[in-house]
mmCIF file as gemmi writes it, N, C-alpha and C atoms, coordinates in Angstrom:
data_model
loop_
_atom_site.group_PDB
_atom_site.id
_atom_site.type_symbol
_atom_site.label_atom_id
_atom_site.label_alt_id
_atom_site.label_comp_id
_atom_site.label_asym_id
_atom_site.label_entity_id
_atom_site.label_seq_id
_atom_site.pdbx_PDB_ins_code
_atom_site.Cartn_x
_atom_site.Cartn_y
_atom_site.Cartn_z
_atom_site.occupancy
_atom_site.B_iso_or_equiv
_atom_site.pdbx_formal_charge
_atom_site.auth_seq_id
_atom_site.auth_asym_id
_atom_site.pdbx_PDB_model_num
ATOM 1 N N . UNK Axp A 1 ? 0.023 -13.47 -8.49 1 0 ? 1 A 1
ATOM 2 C CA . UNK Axp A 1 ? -0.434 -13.056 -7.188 1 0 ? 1 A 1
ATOM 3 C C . UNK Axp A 1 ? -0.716 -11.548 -7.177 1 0 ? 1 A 1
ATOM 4 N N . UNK Axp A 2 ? 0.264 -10.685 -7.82 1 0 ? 2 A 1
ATOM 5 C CA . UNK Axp A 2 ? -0.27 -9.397 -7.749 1 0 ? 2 A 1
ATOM 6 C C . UNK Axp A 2 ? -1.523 -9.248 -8.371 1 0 ? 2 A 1
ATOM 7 N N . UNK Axp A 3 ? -1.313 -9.839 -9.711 1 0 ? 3 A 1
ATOM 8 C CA . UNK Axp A 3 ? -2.949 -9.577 -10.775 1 0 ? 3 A 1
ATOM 9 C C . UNK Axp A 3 ? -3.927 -9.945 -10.252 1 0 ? 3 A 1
ATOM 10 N N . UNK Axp A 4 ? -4.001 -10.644 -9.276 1 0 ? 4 A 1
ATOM 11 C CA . UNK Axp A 4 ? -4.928 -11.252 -8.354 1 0 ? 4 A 1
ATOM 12 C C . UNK Axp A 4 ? -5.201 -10.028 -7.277 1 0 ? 4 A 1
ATOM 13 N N . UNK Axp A 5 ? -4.328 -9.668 -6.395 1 0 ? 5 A 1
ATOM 14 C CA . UNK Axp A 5 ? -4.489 -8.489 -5.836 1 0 ? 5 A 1
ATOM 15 C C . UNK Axp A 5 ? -4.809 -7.499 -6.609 1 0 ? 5 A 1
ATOM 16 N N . UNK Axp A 6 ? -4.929 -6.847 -7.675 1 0 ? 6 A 1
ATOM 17 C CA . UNK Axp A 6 ? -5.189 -5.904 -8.443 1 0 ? 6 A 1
ATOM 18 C C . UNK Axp A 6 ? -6.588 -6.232 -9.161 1 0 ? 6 A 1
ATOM 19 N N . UNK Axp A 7 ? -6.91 -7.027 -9.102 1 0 ? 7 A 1
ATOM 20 C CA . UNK Axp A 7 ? -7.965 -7.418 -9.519 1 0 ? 7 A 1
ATOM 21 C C . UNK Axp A 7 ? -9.278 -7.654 -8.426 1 0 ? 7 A 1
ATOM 22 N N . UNK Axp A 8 ? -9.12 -8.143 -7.257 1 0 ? 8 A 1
ATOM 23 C CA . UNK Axp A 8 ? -9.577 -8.266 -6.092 1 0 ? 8 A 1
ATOM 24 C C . UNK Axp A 8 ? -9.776 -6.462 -5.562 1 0 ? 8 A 1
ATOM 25 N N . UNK Axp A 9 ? -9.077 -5.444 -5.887 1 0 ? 9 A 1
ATOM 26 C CA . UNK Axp A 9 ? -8.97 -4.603 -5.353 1 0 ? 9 A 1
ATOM 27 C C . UNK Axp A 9 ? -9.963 -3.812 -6.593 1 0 ? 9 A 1
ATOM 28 N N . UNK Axp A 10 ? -9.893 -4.052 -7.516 1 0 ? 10 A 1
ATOM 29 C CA . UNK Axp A 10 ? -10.51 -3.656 -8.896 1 0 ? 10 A 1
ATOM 30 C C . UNK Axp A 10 ? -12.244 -3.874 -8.606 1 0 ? 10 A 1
ATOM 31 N N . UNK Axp A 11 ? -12.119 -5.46 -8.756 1 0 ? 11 A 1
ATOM 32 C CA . UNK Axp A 11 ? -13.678 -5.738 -7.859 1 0 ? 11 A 1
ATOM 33 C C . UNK Axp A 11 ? -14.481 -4.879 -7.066 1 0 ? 11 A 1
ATOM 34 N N . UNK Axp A 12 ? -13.408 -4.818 -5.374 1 0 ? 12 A 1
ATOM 35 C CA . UNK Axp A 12 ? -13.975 -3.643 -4.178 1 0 ? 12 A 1
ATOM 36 C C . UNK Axp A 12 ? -14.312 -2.875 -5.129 1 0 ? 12 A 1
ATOM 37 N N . UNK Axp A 13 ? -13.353 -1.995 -5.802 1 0 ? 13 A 1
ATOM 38 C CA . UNK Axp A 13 ? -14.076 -0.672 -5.985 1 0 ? 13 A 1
ATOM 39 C C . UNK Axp A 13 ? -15.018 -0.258 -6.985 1 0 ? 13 A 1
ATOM 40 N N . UNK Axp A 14 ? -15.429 -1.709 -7.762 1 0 ? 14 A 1
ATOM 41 C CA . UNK Axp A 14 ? -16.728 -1.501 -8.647 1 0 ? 14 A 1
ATOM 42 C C . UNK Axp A 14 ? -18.115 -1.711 -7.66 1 0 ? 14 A 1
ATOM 43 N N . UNK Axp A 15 ? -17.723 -2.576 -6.259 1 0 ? 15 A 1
ATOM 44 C CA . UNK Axp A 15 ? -18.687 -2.655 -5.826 1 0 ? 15 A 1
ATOM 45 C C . UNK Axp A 15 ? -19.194 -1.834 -4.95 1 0 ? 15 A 1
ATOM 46 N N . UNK Axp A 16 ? -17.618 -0.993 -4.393 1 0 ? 16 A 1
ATOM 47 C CA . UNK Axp A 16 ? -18.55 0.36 -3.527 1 0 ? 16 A 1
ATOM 48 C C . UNK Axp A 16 ? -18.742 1.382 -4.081 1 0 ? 16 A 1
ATOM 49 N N . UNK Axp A 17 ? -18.75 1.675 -5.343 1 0 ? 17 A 1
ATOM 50 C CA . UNK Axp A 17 ? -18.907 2.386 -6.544 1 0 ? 17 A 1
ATOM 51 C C . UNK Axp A 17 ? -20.739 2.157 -7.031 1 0 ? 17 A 1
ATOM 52 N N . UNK Axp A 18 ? -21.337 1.339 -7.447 1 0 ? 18 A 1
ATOM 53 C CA . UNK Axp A 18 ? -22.344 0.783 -7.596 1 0 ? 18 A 1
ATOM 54 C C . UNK Axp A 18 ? -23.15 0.819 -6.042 1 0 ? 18 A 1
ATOM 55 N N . UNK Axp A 19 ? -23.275 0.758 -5.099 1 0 ? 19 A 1
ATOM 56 C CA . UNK Axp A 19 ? -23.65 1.235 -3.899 1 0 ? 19 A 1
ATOM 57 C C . UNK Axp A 19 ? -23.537 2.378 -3.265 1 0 ? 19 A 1
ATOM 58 N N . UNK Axp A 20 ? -22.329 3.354 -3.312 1 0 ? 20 A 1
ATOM 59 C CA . UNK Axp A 20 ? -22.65 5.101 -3.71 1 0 ? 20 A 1
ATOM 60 C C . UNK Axp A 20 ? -23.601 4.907 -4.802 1 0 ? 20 A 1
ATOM 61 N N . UNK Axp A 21 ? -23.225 4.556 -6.36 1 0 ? 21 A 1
ATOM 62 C CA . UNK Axp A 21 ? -24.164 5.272 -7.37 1 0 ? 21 A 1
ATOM 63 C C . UNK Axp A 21 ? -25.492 5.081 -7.124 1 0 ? 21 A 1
ATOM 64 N N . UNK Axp A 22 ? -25.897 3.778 -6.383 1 0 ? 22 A 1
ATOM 65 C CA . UNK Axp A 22 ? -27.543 3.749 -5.578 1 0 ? 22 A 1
ATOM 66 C C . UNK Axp A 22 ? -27.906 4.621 -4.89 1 0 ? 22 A 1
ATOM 67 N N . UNK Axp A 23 ? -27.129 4.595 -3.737 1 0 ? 23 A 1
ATOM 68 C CA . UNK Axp A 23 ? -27.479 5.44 -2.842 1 0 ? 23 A 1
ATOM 69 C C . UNK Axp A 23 ? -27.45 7.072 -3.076 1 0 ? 23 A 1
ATOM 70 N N . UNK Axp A 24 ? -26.73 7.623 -4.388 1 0 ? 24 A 1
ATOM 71 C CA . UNK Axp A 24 ? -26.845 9.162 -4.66 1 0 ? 24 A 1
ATOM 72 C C . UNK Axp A 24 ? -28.018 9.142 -5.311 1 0 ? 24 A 1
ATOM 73 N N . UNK Axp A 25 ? -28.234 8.049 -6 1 0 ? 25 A 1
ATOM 74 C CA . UNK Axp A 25 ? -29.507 8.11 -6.877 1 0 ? 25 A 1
ATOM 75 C C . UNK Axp A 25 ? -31.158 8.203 -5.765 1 0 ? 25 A 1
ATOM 76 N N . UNK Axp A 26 ? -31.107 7.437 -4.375 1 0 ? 26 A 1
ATOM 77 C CA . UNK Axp A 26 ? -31.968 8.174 -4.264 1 0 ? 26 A 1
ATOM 78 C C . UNK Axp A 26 ? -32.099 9.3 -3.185 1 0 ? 26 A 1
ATOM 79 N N . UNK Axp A 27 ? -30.843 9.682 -3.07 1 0 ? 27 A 1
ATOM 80 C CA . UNK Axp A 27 ? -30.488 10.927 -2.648 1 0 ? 27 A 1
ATOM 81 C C . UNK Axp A 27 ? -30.933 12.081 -3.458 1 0 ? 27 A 1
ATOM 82 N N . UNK Axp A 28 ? -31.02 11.665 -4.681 1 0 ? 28 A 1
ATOM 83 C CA . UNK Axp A 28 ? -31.444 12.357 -5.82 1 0 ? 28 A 1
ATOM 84 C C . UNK Axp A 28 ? -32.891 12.613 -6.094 1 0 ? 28 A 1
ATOM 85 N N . UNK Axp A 29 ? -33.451 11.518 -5.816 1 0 ? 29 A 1
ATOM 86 C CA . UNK Axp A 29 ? -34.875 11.141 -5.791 1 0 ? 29 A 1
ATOM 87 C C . UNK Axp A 29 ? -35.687 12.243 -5.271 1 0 ? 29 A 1
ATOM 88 N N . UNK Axp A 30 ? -35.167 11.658 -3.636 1 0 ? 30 A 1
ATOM 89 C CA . UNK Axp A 30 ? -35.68 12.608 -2.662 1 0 ? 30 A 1
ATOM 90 C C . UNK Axp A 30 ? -35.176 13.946 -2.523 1 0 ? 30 A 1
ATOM 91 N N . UNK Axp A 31 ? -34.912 14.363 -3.435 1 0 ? 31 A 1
ATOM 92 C CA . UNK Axp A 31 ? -34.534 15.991 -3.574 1 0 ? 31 A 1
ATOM 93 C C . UNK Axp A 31 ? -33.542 16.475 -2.369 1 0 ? 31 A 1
ATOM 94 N N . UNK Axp A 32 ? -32.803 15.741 -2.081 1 0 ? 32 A 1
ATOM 95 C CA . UNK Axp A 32 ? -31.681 15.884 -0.786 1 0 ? 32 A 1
ATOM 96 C C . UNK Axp A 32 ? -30.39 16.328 -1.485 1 0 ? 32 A 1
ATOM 97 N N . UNK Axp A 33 ? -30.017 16.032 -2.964 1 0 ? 33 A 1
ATOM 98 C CA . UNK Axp A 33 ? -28.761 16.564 -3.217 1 0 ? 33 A 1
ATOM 99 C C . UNK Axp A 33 ? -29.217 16.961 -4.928 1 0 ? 33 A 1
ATOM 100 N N . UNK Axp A 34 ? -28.537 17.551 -5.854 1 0 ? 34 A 1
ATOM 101 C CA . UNK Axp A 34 ? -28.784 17.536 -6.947 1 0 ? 34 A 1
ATOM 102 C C . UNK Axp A 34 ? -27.787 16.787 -7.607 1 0 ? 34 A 1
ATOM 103 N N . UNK Axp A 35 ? -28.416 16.979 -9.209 1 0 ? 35 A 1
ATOM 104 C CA . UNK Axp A 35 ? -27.267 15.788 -9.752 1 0 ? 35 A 1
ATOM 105 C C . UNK Axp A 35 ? -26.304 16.126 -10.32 1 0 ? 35 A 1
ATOM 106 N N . UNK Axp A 36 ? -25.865 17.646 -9.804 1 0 ? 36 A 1
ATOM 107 C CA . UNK Axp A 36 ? -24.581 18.356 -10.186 1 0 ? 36 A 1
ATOM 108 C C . UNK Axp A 36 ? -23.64 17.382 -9.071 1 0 ? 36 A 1
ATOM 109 N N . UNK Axp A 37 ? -24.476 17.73 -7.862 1 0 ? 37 A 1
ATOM 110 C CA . UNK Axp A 37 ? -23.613 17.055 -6.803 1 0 ? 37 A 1
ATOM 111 C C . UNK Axp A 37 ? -23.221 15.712 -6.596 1 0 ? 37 A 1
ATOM 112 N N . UNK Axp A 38 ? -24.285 15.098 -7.532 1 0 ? 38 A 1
ATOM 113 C CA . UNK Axp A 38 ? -24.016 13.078 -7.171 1 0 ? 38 A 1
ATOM 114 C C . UNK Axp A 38 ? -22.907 13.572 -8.116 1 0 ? 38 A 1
ATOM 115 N N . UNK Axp A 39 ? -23.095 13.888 -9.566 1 0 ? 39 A 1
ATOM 116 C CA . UNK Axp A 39 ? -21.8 13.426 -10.286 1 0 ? 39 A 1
ATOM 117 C C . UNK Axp A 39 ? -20.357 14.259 -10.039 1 0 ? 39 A 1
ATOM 118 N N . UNK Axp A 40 ? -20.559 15.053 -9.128 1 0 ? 40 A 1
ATOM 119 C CA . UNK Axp A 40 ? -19.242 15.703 -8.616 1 0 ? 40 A 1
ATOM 120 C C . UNK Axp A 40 ? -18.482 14.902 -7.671 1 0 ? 40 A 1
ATOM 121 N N . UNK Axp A 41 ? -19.543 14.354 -6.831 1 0 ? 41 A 1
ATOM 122 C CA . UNK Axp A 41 ? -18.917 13.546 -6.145 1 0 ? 41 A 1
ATOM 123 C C . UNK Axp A 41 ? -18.381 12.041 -6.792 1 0 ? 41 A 1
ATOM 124 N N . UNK Axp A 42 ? -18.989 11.774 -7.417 1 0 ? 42 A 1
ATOM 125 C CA . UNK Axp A 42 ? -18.354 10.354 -8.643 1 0 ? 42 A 1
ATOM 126 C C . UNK Axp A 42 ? -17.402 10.751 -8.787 1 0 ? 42 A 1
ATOM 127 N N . UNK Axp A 43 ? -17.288 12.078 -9.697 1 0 ? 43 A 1
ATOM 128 C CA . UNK Axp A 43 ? -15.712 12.479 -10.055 1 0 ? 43 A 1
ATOM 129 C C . UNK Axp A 43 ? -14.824 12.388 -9.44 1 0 ? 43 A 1
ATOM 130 N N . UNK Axp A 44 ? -15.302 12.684 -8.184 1 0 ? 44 A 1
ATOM 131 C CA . UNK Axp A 44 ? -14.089 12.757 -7.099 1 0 ? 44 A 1
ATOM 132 C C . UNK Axp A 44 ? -13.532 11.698 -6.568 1 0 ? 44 A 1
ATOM 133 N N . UNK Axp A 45 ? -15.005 10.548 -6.518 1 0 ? 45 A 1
ATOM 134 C CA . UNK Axp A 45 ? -14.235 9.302 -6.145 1 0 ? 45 A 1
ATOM 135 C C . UNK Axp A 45 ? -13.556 8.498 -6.791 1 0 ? 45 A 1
ATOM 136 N N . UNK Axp A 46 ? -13.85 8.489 -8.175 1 0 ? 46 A 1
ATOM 137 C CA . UNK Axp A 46 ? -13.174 8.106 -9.573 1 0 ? 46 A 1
ATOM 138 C C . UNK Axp A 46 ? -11.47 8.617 -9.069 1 0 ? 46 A 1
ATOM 139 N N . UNK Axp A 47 ? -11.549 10.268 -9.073 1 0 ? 47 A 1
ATOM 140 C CA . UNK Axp A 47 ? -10.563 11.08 -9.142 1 0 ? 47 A 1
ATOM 141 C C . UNK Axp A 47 ? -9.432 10.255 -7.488 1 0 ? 47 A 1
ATOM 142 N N . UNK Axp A 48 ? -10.037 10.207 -6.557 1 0 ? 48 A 1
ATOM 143 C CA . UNK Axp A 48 ? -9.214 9.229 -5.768 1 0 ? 48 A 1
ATOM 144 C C . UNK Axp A 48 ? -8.691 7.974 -5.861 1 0 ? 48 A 1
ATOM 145 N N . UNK Axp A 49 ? -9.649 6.947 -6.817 1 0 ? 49 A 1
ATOM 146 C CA . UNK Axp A 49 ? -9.064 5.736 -7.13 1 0 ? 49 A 1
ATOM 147 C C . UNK Axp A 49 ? -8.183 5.965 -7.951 1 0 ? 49 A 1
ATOM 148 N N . UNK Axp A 50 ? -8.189 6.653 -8.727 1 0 ? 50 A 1
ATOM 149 C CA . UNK Axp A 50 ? -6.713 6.762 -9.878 1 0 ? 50 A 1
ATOM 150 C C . UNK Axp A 50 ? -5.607 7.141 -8.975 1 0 ? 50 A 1
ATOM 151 N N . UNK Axp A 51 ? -5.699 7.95 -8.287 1 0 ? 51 A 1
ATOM 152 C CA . UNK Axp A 51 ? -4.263 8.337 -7.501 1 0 ? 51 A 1
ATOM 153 C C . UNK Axp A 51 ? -4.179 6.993 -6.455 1 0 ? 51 A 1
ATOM 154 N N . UNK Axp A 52 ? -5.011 6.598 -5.839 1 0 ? 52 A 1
ATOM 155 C CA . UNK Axp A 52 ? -4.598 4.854 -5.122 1 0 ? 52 A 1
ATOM 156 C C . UNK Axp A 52 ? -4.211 3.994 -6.22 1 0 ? 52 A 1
ATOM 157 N N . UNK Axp A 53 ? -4.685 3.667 -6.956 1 0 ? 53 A 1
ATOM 158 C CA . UNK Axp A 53 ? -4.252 3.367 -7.897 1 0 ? 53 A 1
ATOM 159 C C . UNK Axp A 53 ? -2.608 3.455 -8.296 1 0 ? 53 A 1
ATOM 160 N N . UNK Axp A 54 ? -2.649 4.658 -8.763 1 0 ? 54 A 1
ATOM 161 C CA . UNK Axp A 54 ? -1.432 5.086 -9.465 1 0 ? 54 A 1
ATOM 162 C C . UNK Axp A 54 ? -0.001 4.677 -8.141 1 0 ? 54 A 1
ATOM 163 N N . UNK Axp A 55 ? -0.498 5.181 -6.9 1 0 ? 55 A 1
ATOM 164 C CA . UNK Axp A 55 ? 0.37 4.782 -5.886 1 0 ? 55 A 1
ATOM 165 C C . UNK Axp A 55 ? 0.721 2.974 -5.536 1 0 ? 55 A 1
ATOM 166 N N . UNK Axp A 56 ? -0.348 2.676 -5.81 1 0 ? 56 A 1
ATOM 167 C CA . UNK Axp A 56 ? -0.6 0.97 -5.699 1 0 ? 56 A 1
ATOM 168 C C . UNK Axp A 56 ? 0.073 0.579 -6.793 1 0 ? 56 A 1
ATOM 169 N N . UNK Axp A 57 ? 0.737 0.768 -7.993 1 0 ? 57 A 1
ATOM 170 C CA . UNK Axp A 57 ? 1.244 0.14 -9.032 1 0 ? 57 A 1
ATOM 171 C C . UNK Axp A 57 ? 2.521 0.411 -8.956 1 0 ? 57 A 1
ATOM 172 N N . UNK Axp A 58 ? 2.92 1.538 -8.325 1 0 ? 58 A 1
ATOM 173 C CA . UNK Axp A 58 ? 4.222 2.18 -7.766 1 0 ? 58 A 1
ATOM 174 C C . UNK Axp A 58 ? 4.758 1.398 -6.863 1 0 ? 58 A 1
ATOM 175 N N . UNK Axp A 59 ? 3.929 1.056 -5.993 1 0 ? 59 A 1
ATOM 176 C CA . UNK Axp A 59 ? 4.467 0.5 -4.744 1 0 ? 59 A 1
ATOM 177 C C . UNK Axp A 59 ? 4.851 -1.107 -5.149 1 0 ? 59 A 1
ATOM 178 N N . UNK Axp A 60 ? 3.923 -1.681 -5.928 1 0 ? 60 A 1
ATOM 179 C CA . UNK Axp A 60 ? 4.201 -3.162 -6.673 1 0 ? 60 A 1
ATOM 180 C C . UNK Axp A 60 ? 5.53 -2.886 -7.247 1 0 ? 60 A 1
ATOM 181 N N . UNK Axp A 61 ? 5.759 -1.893 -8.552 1 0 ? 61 A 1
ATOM 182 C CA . UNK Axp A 61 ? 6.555 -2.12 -9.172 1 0 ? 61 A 1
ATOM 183 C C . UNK Axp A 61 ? 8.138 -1.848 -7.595 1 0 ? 61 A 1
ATOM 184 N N . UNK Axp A 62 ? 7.914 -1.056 -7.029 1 0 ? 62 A 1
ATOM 185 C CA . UNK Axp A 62 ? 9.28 -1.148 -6.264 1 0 ? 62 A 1
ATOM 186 C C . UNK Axp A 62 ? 8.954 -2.631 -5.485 1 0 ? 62 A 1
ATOM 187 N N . UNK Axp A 63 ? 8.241 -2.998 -5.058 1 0 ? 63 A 1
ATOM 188 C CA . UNK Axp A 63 ? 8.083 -4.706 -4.392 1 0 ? 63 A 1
ATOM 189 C C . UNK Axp A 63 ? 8.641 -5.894 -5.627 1 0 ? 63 A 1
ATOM 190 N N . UNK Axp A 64 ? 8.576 -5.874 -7.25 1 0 ? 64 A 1
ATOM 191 C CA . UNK Axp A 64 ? 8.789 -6.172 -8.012 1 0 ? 64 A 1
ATOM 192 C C . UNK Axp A 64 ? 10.437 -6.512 -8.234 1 0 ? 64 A 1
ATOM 193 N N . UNK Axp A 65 ? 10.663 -4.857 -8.155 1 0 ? 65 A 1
ATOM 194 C CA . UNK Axp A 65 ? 12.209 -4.603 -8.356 1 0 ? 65 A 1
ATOM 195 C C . UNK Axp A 65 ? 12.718 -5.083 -7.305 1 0 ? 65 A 1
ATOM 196 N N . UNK Axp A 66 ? 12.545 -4.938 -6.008 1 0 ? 66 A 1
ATOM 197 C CA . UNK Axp A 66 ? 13.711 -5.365 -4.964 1 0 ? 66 A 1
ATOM 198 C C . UNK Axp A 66 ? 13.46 -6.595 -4.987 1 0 ? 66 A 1
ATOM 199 N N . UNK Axp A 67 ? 12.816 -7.035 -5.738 1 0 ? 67 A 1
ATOM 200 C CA . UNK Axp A 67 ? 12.713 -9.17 -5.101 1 0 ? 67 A 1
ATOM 201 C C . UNK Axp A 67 ? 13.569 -9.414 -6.541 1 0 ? 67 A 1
ATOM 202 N N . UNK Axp A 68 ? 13.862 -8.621 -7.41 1 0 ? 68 A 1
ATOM 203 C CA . UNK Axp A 68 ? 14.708 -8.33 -8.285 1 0 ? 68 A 1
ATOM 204 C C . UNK Axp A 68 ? 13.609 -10.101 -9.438 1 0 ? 68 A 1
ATOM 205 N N . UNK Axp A 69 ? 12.385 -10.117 -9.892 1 0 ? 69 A 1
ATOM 206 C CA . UNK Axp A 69 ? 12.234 -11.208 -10.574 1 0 ? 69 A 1
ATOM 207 C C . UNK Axp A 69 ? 12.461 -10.36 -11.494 1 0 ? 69 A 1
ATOM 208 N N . UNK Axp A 70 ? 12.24 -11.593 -12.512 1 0 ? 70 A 1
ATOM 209 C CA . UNK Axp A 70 ? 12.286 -11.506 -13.648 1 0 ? 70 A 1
ATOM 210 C C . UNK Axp A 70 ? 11.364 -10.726 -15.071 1 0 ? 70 A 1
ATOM 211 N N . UNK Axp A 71 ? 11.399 -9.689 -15.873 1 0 ? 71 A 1
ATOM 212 C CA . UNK Axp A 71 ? 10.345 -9.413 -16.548 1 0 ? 71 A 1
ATOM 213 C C . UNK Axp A 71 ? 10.103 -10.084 -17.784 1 0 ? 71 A 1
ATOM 214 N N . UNK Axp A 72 ? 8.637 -9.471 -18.272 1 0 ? 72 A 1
ATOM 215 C CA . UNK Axp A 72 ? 8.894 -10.76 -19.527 1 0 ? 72 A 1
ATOM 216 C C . UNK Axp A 72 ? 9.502 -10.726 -20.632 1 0 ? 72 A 1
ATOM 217 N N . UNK Axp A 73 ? 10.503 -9.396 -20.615 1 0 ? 73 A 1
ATOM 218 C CA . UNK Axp A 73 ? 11.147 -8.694 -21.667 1 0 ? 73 A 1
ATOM 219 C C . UNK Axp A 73 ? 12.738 -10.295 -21.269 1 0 ? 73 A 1
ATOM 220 N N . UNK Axp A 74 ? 13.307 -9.767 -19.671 1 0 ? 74 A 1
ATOM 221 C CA . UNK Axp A 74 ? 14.081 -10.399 -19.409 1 0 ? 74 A 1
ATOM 222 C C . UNK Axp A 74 ? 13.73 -12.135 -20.175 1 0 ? 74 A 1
ATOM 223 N N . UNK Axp A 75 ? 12.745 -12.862 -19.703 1 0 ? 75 A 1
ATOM 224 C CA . UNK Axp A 75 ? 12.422 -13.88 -20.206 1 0 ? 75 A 1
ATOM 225 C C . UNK Axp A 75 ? 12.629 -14.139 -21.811 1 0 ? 75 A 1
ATOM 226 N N . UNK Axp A 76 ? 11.902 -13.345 -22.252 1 0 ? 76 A 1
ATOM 227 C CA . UNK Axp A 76 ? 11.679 -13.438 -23.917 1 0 ? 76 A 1
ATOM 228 C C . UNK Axp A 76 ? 13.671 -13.574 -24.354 1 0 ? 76 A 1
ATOM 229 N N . UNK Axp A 77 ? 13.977 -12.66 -23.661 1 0 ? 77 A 1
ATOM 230 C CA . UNK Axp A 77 ? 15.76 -12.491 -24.19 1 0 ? 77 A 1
ATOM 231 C C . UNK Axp A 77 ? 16.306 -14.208 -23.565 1 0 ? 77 A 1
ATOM 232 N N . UNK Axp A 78 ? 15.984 -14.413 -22.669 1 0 ? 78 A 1
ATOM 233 C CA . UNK Axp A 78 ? 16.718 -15.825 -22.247 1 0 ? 78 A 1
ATOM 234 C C . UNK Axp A 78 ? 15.874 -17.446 -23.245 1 0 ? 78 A 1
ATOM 235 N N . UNK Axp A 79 ? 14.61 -16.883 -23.753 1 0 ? 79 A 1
ATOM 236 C CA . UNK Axp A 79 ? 14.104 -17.841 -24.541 1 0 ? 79 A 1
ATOM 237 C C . UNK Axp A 79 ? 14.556 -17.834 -25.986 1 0 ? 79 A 1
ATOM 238 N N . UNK Axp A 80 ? 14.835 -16.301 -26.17 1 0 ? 80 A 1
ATOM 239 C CA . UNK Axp A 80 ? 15.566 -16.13 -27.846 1 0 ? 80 A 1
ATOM 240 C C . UNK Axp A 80 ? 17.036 -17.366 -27.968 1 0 ? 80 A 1
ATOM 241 N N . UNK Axp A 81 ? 17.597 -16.277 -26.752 1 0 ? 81 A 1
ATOM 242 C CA . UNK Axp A 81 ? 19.239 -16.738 -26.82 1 0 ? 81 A 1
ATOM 243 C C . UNK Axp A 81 ? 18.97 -18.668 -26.319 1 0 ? 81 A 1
ATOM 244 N N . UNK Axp A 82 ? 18.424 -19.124 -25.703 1 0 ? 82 A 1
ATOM 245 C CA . UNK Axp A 82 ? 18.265 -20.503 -25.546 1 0 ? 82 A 1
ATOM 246 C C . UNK Axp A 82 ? 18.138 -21.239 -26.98 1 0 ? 82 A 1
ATOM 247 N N . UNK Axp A 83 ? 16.874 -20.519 -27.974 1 0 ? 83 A 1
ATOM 248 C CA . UNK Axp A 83 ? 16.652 -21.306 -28.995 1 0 ? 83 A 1
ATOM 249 C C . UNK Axp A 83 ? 18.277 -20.868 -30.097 1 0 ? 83 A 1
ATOM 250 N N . UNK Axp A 84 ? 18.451 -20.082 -30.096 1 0 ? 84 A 1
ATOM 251 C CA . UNK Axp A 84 ? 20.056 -19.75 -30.583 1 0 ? 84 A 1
ATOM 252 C C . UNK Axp A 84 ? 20.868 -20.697 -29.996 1 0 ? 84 A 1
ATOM 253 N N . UNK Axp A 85 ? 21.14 -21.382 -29.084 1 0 ? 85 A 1
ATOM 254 C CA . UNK Axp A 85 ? 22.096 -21.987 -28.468 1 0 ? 85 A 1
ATOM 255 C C . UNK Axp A 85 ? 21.889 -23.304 -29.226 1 0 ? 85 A 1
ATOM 256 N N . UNK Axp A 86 ? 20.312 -24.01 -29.005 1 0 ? 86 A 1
ATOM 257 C CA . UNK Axp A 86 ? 20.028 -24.87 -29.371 1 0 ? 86 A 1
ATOM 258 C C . UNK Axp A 86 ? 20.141 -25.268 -31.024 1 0 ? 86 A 1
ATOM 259 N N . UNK Axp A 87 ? 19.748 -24.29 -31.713 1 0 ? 87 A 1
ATOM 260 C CA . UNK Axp A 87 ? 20.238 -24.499 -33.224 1 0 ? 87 A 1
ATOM 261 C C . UNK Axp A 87 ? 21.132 -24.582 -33.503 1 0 ? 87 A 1
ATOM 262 N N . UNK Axp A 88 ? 22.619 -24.15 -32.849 1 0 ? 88 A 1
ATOM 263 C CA . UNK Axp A 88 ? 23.803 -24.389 -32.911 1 0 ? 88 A 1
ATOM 264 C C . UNK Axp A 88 ? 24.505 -26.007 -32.58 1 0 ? 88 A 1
ATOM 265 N N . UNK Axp A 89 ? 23.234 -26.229 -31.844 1 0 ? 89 A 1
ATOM 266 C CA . UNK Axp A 89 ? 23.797 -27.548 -31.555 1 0 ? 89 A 1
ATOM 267 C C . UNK Axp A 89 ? 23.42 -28.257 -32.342 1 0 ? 89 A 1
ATOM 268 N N . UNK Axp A 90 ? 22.371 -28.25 -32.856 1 0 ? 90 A 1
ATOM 269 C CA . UNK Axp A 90 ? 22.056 -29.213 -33.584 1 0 ? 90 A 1
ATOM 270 C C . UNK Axp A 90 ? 22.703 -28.68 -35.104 1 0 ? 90 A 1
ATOM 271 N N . UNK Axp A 91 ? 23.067 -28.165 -35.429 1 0 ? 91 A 1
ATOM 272 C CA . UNK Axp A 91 ? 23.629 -27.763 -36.871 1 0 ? 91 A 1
ATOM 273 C C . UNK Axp A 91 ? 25.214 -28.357 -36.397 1 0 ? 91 A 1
């Protein structure tokens, strides 16, 4: 469900990304901005999704931790020690 949300959210921002980069382009065209300025402004919006971003993975991982599941480190250790249990039995 999160990768789904992170991915859904990944989507949005290729698609309002690609609709700025149109629209600077013919901002560009028509001699209304230069293309110091379209790609400054990319940078910047780039430069904002990483920090949403970076806050959005923060905020999962504490939503993560307090529902206290399981990771797949935790898992892998309960599948080791299971097949350990099980060879014992059967030996």
């Amino acid at each position: 469900m999160l990768k789904d949300m992170l991915y859904i959210t990944a989507g949005g921002f290729l698609t309002i990304k690609d609709r700025v980069q149109k629209e600077l382009n013919a901002l560009e065209n028509r001699g209304k901005i230069t293309k110091e300025d379209s790609k400054a402004f990319i940078d910047k919006l780039y430069e904002r999704a990483r920090a949403e971003h970076n806050e959005n993975m923060e905020y999962f991982k504490e939503v993560v931790n307090e529902l206290n599941l399981a990771s797949k480190d935790d898992i892998a250790r309960v599948e080791k020690k299971l097949d350990e249990i099980l060879k014992k039995m059967k030996s």
